[in-house]
N, CA, C and O atoms as a GROMACS GRO file, in nm:
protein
  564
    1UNK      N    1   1.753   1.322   1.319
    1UNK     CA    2   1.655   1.305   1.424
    1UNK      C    3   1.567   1.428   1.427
    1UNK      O    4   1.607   1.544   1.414
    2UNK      N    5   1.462   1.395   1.443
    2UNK     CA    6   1.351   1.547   1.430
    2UNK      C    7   1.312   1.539   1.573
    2UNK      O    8   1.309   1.453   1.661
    3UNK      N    9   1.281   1.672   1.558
    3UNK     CA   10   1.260   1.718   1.678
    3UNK      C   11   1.088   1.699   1.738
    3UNK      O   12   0.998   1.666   1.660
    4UNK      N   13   1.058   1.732   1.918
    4UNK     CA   14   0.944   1.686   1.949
    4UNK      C   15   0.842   1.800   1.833
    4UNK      O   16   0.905   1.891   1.887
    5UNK      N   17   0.795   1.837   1.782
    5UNK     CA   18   0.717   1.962   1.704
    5UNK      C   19   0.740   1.864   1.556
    5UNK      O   20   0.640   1.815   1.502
    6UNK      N   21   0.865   1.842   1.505
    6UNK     CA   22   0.854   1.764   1.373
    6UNK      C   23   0.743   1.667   1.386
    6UNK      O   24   0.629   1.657   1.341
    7UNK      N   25   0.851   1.574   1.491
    7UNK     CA   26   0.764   1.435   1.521
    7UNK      C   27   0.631   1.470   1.533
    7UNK      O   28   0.554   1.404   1.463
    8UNK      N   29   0.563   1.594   1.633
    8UNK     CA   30   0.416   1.567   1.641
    8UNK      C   31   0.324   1.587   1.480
    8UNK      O   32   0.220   1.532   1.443
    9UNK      N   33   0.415   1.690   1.408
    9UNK     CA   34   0.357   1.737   1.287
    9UNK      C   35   0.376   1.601   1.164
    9UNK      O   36   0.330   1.605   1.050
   10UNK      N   37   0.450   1.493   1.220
   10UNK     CA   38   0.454   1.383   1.094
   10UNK      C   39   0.366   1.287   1.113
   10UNK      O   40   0.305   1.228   1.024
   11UNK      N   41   0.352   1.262   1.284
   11UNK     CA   42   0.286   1.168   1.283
   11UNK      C   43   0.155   1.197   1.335
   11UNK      O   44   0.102   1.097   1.384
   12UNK      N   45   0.068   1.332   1.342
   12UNK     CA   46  -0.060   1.350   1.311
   12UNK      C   47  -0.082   1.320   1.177
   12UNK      O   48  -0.201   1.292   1.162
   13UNK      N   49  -0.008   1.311   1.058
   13UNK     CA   50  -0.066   1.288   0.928
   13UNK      C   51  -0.059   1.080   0.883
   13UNK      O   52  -0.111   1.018   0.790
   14UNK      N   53   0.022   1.036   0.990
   14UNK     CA   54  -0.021   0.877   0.982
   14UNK      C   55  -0.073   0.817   1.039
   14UNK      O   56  -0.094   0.849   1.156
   15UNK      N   57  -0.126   0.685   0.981
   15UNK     CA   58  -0.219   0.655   1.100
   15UNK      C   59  -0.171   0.588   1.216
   15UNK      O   60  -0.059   0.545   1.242
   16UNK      N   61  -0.305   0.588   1.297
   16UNK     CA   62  -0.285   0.555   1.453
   16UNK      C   63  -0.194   0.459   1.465
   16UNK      O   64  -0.112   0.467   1.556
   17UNK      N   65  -0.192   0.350   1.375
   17UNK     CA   66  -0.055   0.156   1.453
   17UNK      C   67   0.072   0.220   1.406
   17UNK      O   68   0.174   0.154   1.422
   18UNK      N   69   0.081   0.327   1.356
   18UNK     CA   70   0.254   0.369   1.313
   18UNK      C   71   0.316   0.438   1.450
   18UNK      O   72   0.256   0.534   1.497
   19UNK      N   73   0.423   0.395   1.507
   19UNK     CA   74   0.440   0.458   1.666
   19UNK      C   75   0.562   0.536   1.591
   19UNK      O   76   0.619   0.487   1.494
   20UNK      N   77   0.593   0.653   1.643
   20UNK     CA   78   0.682   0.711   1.619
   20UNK      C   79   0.825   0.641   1.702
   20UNK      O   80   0.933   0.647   1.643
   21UNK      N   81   0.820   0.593   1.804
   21UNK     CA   82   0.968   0.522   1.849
   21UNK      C   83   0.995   0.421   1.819
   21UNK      O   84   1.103   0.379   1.860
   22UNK      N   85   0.916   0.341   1.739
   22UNK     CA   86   1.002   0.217   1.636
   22UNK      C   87   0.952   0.204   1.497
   22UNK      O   88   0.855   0.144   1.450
   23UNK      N   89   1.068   0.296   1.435
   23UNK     CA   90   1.059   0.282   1.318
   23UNK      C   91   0.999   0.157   1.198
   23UNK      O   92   0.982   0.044   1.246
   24UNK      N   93   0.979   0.169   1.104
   24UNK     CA   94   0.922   0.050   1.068
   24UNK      C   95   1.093   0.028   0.969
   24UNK      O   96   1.164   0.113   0.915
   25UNK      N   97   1.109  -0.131   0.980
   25UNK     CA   98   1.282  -0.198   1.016
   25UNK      C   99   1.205  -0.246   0.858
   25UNK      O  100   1.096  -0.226   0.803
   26UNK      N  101   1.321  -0.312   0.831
   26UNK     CA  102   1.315  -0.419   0.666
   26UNK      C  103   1.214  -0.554   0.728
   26UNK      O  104   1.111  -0.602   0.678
   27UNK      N  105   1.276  -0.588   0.836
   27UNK     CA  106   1.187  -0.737   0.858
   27UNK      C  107   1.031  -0.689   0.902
   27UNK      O  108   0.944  -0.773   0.881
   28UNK      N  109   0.992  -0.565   0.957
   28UNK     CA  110   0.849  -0.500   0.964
   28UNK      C  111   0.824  -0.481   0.806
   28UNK      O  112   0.747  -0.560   0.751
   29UNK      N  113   0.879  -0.389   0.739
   29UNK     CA  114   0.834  -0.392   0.613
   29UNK      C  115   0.793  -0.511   0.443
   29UNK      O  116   0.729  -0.497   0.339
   30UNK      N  117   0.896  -0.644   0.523
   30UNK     CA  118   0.880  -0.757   0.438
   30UNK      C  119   0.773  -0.802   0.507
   30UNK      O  120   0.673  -0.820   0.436
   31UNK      N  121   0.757  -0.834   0.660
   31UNK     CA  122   0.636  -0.867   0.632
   31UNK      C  123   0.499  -0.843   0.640
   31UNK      O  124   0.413  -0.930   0.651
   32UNK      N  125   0.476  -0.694   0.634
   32UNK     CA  126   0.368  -0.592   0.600
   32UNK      C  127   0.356  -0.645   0.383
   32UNK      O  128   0.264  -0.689   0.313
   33UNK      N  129   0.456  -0.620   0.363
   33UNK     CA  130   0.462  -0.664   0.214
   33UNK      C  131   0.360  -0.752   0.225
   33UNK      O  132   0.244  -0.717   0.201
   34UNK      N  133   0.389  -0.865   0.259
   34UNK     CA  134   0.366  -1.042   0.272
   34UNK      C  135   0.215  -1.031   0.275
   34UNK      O  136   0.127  -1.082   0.205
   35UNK      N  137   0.214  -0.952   0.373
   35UNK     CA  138   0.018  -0.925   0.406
   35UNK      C  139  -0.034  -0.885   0.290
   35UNK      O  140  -0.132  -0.949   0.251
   36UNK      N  141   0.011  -0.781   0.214
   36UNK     CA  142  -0.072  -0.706   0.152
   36UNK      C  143  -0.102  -0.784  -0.033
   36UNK      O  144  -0.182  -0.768  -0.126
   37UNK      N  145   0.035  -0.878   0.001
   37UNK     CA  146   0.057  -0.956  -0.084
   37UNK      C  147  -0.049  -1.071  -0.088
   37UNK      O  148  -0.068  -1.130  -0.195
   38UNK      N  149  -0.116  -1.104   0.024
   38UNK     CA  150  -0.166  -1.259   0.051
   38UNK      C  151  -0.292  -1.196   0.064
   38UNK      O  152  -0.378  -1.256   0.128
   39UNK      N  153  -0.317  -1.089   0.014
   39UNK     CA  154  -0.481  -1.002  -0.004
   39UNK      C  155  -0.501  -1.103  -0.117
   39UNK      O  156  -0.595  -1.176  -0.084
   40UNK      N  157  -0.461  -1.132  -0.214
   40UNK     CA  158  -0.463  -1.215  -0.346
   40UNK      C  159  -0.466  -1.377  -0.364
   40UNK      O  160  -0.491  -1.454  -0.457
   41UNK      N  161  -0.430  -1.389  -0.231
   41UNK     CA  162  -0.451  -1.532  -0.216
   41UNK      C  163  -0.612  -1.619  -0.199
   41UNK      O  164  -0.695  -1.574  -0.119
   42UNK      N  165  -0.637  -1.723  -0.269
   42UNK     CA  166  -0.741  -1.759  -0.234
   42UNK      C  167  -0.794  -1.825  -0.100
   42UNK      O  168  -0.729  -1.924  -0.069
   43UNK      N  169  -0.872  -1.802  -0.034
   43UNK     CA  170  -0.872  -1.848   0.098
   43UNK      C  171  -1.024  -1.848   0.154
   43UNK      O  172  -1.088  -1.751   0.116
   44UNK      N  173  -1.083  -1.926   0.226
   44UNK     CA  174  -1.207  -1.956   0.302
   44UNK      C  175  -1.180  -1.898   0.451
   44UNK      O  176  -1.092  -1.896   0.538
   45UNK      N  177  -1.353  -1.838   0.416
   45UNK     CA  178  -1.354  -1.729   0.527
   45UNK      C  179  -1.429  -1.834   0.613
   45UNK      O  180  -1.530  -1.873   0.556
   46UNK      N  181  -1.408  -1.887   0.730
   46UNK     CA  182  -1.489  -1.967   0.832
   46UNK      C  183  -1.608  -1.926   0.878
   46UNK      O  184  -1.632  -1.816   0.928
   47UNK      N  185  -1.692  -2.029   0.858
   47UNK     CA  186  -1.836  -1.968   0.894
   47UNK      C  187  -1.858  -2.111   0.978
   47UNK      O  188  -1.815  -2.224   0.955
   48UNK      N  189  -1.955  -2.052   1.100
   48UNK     CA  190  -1.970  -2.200   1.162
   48UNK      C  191  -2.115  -2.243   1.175
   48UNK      O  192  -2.171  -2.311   1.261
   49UNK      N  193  -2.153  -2.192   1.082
   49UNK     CA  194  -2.307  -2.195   1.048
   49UNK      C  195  -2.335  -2.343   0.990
   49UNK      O  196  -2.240  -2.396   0.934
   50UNK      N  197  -2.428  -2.396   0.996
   50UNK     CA  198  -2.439  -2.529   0.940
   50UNK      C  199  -2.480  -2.560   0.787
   50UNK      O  200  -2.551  -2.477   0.729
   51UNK      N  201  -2.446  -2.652   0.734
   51UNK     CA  202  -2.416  -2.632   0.619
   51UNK      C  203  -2.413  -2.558   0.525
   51UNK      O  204  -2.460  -2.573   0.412
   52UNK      N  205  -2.335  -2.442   0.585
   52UNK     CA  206  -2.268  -2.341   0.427
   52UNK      C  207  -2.124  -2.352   0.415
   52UNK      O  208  -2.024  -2.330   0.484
   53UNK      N  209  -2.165  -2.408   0.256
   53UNK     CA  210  -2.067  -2.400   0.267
   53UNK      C  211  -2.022  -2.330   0.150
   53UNK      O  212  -2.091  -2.341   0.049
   54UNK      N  213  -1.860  -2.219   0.145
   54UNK     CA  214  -1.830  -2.154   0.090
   54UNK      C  215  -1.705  -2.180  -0.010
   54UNK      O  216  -1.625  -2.261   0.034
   55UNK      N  217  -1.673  -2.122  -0.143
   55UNK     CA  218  -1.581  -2.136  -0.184
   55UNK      C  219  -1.454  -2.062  -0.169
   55UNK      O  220  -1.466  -1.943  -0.139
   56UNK      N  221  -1.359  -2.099  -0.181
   56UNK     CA  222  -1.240  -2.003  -0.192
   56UNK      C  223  -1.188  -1.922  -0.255
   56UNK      O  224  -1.108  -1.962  -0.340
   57UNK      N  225  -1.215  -1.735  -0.237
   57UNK     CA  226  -1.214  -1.668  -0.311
   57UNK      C  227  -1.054  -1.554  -0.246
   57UNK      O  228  -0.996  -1.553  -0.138
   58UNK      N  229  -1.037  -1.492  -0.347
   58UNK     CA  230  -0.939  -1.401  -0.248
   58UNK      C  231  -1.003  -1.282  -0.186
   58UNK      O  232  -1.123  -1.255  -0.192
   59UNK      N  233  -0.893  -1.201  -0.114
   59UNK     CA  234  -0.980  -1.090  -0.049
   59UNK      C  235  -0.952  -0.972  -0.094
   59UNK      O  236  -1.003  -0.872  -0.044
   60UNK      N  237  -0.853  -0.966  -0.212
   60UNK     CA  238  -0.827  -0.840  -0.313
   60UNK      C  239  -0.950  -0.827  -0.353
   60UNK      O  240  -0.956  -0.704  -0.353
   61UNK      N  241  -1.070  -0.867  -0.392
   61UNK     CA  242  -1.224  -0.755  -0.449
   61UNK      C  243  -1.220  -0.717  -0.303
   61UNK      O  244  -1.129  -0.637  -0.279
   62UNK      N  245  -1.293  -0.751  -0.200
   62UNK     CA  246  -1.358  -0.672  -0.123
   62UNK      C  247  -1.252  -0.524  -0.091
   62UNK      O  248  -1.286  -0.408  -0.070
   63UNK      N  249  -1.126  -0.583  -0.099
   63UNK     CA  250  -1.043  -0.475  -0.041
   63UNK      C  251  -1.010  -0.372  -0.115
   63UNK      O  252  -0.964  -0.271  -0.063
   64UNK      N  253  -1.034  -0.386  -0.287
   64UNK     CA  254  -0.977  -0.330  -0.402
   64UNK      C  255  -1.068  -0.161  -0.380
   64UNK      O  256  -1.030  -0.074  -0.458
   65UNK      N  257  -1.163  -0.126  -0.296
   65UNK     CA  258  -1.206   0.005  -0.256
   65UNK      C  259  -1.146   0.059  -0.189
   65UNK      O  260  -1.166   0.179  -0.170
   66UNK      N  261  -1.060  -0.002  -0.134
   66UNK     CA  262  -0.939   0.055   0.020
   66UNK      C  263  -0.803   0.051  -0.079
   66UNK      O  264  -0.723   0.141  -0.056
   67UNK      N  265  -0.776  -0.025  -0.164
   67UNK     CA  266  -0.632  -0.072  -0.185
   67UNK      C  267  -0.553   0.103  -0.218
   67UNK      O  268  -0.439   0.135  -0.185
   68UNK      N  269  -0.646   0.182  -0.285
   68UNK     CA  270  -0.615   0.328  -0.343
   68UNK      C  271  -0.580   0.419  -0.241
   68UNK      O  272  -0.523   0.520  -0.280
   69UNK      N  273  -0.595   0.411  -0.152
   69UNK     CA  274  -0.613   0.492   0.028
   69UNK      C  275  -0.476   0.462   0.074
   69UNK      O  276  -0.388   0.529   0.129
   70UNK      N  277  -0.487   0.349   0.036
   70UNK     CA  278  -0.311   0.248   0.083
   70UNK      C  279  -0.194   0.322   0.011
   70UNK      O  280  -0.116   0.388   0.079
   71UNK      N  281  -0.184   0.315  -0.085
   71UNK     CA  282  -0.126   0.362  -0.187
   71UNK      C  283  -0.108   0.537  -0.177
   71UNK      O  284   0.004   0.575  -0.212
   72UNK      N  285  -0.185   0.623  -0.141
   72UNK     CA  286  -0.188   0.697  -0.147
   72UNK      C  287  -0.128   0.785   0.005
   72UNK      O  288  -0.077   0.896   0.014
   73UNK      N  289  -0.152   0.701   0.090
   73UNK     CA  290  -0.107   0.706   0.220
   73UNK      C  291   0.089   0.661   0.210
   73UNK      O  292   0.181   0.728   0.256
   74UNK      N  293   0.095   0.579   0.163
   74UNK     CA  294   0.285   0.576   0.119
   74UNK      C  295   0.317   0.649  -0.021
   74UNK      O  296   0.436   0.632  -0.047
   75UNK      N  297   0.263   0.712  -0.104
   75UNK     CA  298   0.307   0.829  -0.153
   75UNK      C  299   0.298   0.948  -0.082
   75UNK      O  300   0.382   1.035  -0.102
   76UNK      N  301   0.208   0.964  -0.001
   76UNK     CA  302   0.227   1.084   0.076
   76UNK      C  303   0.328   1.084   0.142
   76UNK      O  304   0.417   1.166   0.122
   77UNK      N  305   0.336   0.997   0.227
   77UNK     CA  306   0.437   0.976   0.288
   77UNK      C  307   0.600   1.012   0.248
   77UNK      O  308   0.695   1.066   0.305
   78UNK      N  309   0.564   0.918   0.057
   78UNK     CA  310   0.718   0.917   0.055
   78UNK      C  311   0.804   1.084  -0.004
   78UNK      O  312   0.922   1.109  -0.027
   79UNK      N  313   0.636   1.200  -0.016
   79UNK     CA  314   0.641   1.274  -0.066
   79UNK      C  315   0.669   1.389   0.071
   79UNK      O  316   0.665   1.508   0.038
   80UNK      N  317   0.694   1.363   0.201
   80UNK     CA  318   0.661   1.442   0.316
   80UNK      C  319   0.839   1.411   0.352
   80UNK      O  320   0.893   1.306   0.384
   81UNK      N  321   0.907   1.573   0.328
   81UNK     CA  322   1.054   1.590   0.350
   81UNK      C  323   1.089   1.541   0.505
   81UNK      O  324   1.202   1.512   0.544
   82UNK      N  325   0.963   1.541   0.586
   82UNK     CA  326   1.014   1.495   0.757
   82UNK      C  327   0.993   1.331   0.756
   82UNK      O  328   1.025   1.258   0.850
   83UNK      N  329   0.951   1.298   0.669
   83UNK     CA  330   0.920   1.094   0.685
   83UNK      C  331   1.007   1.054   0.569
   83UNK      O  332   0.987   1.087   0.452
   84UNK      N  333   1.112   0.975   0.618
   84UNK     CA  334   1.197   0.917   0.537
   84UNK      C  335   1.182   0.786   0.551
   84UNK      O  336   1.185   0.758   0.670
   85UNK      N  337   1.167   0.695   0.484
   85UNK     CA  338   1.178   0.577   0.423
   85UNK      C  339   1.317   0.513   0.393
   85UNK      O  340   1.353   0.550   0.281
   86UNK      N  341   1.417   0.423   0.455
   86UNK     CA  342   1.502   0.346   0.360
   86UNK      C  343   1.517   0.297   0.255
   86UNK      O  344   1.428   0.217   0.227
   87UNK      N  345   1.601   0.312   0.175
   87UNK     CA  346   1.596   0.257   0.020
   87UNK      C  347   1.539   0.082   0.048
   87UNK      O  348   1.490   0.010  -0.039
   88UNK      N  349   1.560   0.046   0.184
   88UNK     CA  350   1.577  -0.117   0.214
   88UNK      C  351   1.469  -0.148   0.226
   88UNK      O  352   1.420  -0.253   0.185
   89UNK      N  353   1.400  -0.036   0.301
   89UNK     CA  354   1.244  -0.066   0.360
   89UNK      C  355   1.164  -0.023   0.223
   89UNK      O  356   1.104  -0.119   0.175
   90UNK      N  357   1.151   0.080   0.161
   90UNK     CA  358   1.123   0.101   0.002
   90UNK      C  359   1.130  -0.048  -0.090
   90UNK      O  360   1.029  -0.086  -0.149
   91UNK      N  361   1.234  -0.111  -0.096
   91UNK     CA  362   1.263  -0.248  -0.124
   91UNK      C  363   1.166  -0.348  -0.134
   91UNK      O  364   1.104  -0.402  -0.226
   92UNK      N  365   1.170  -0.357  -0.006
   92UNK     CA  366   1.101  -0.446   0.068
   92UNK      C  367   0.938  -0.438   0.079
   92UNK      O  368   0.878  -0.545   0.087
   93UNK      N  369   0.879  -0.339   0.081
   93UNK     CA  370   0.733  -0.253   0.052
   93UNK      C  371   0.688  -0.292  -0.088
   93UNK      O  372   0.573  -0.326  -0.115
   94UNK      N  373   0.798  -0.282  -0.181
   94UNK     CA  374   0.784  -0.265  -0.356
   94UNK      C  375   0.655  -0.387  -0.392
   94UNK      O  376   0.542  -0.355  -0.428
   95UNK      N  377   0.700  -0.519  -0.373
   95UNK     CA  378   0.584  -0.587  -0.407
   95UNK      C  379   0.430  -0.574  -0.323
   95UNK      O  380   0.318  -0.596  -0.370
   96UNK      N  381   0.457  -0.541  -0.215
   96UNK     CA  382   0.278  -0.548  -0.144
   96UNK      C  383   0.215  -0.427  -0.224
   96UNK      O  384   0.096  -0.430  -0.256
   97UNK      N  385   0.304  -0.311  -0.259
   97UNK     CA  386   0.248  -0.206  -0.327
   97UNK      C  387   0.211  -0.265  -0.504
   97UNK      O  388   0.105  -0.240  -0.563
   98UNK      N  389   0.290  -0.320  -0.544
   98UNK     CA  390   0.252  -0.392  -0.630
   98UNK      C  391   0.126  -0.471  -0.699
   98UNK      O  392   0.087  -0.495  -0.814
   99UNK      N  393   0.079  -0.500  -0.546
   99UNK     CA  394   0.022  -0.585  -0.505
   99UNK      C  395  -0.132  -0.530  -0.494
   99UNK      O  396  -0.242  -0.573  -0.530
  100UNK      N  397  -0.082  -0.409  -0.425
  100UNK     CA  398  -0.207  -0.330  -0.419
  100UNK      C  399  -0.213  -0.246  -0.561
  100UNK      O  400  -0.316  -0.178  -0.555
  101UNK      N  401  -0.157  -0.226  -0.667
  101UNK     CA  402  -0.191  -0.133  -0.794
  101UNK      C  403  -0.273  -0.229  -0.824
  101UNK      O  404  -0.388  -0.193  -0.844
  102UNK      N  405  -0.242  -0.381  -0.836
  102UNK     CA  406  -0.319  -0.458  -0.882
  102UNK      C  407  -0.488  -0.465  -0.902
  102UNK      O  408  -0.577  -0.488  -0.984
  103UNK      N  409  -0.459  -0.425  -0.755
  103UNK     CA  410  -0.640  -0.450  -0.724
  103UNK      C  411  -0.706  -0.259  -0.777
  103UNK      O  412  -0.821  -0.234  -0.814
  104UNK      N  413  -0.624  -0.185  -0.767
  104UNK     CA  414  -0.714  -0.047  -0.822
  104UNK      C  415  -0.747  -0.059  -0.939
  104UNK      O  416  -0.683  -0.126  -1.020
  105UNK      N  417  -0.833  -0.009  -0.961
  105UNK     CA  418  -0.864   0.033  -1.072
  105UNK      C  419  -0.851   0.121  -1.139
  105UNK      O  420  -0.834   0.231  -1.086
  106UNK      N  421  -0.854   0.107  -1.304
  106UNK     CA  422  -0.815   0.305  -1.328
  106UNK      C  423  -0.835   0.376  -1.328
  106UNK      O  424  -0.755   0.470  -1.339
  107UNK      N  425  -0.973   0.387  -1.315
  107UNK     CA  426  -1.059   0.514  -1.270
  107UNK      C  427  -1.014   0.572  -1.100
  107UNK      O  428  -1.020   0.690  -1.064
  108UNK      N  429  -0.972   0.466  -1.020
  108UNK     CA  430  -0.966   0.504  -0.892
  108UNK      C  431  -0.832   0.526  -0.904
  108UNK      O  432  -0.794   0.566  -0.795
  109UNK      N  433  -0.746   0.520  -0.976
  109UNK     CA  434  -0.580   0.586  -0.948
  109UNK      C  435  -0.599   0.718  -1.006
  109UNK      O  436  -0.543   0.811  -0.949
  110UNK      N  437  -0.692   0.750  -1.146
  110UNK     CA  438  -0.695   0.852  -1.225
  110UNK      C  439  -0.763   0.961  -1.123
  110UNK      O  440  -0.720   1.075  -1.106
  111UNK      N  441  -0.863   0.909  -1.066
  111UNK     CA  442  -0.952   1.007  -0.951
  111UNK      C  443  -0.854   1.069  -0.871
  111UNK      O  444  -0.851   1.191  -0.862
  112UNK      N  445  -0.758   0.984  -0.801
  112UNK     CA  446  -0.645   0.997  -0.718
  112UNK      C  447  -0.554   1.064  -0.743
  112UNK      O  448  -0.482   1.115  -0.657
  113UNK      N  449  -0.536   1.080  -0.898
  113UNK     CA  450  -0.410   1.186  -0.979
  113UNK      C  451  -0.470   1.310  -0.954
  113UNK      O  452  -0.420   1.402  -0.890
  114UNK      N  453  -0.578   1.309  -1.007
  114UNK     CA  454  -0.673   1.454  -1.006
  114UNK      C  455  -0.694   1.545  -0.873
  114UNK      O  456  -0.663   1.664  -0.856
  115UNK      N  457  -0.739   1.478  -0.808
  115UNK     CA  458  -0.824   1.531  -0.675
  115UNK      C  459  -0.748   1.508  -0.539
  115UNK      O  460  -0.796   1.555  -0.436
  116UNK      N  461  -0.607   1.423  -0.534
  116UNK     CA  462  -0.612   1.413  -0.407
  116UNK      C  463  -0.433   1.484  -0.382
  116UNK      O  464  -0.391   1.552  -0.288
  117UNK      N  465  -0.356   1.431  -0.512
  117UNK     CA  466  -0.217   1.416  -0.444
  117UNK      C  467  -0.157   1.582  -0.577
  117UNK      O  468  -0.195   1.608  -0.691
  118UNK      N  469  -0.050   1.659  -0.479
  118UNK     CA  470  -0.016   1.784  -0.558
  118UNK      C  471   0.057   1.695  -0.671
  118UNK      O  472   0.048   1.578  -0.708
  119UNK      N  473   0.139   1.818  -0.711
  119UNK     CA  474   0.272   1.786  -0.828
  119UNK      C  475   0.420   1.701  -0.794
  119UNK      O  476   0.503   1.678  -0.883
  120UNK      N  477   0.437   1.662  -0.662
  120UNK     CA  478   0.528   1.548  -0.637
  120UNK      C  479   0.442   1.438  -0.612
  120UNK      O  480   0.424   1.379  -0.718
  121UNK      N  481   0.374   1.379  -0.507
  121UNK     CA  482   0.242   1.314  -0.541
  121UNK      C  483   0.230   1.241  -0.696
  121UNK      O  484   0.255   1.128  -0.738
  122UNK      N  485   0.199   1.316  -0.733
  122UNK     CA  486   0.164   1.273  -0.868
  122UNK      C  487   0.256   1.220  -0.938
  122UNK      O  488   0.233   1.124  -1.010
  123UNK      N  489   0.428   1.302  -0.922
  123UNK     CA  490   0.492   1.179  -1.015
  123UNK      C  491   0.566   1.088  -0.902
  123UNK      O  492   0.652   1.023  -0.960
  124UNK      N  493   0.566   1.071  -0.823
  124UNK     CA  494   0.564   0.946  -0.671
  124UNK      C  495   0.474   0.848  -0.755
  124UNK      O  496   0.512   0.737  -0.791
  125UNK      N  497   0.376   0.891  -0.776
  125UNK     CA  498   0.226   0.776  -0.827
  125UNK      C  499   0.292   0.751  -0.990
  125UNK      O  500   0.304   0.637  -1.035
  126UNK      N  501   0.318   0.836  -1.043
  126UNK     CA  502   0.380   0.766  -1.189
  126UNK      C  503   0.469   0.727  -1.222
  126UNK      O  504   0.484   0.694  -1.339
  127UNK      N  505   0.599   0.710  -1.097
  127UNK     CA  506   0.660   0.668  -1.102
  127UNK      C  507   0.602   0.526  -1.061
  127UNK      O  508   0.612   0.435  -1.143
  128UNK      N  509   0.538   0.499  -0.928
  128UNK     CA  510   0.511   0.360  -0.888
  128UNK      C  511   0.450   0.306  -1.001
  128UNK      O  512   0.475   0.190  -1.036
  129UNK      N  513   0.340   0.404  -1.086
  129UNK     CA  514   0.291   0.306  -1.163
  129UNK      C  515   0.407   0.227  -1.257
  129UNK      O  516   0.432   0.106  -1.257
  130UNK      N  517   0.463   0.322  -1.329
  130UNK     CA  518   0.552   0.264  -1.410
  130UNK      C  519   0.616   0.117  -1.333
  130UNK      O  520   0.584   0.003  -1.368
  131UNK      N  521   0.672   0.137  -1.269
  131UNK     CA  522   0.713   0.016  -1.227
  131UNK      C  523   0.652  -0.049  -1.184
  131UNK      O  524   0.709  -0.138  -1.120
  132UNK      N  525   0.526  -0.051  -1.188
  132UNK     CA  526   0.419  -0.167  -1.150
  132UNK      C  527   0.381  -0.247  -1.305
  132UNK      O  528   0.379  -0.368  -1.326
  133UNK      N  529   0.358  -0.163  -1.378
  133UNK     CA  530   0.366  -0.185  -1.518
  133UNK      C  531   0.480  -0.286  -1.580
  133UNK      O  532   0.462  -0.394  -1.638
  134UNK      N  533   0.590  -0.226  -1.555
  134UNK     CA  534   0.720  -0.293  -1.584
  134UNK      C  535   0.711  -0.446  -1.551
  134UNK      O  536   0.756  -0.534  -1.625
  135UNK      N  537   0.668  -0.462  -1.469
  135UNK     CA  538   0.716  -0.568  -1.396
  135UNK      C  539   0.602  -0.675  -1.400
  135UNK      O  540   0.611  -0.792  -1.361
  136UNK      N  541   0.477  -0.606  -1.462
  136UNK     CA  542   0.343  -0.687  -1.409
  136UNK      C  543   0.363  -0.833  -1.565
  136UNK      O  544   0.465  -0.855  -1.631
  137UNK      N  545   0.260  -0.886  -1.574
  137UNK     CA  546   0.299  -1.039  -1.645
  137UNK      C  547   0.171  -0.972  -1.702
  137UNK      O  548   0.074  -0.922  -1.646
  138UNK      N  549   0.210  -0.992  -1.857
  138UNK     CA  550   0.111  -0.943  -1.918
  138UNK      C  551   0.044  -1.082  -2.012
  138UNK      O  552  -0.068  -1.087  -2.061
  139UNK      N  553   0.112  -1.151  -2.016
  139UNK     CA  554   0.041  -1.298  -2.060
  139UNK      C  555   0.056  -1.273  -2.235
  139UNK      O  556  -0.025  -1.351  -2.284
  140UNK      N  557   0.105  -1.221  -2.312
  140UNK     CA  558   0.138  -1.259  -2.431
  140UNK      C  559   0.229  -1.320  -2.506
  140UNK      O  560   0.332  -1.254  -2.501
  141UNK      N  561   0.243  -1.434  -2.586
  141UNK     CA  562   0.317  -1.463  -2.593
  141UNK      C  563   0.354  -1.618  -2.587
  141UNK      O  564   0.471  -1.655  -2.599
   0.00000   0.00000   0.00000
């Protein structure tokens, strides 16, 4: 348990919807996953305008400028000795993060190696990549 001075010093560095008195649980973290997961889904944005009509696209492009911020915000995290993470909730996170390497690009993870995150940071990020790699469907075959 950290103390009031930890707590204020961990959670000035996350953002504002993270409350420090309820932790984020496995069933918060599956379905934060779920969300970040269904960025990829194809889906119609409602317009009630008269006849437009739109097709069904997903919302991984528009978001794929943010998805790196995301990512970089739970390596910090998992890199900050006062914010601990469960191996369960880690688990459970694994595909939405997944989810989100998807949509970066490599210039925007490589920018991100360089300029933003130190020497744990960085292998936090090469480690995720790797296992984003591992696991991704590469279609040969």
């Amino acid at each position: 348990m950290l103390g009031a001075k930890q707590t204020a010093m961990v959670m000035d560095t996350q953002p504002r919807w993270i409350s420090s008195k309820h932790a984020l649980g496995v069933d918060e973290a599956r379905v934060l996953s779920r969300l970040l997961e269904a960025l990829g889904t194809k889906t119609v944005v409602r317009s009630y305008a008269h006849g437009d009509t739109q097709k069904a696209e997903p919302l991984a492009k528009p978001f794929s400028n943010h998805a790196i911020y995301v990512v970089k915000a739970y390596i910090e995290c998992m890199n900050d000795p006062l914010c601990v993470l469960s191996a369960e909730v880690r688990r459970e996170l694994q595909p939405g993060l997944f989810a989100l390497c998807g949509m970066v690009s490599e210039h925007g993870r490589d920018a991100v190696m360089v300029s933003a995150l130190d020497a744990g940071g960085k292998t936090l990020m090469k480690t995720l990549w790797r296992e984003y790699e591992k696991q991704k469907y590469v279609g040969k075959g």
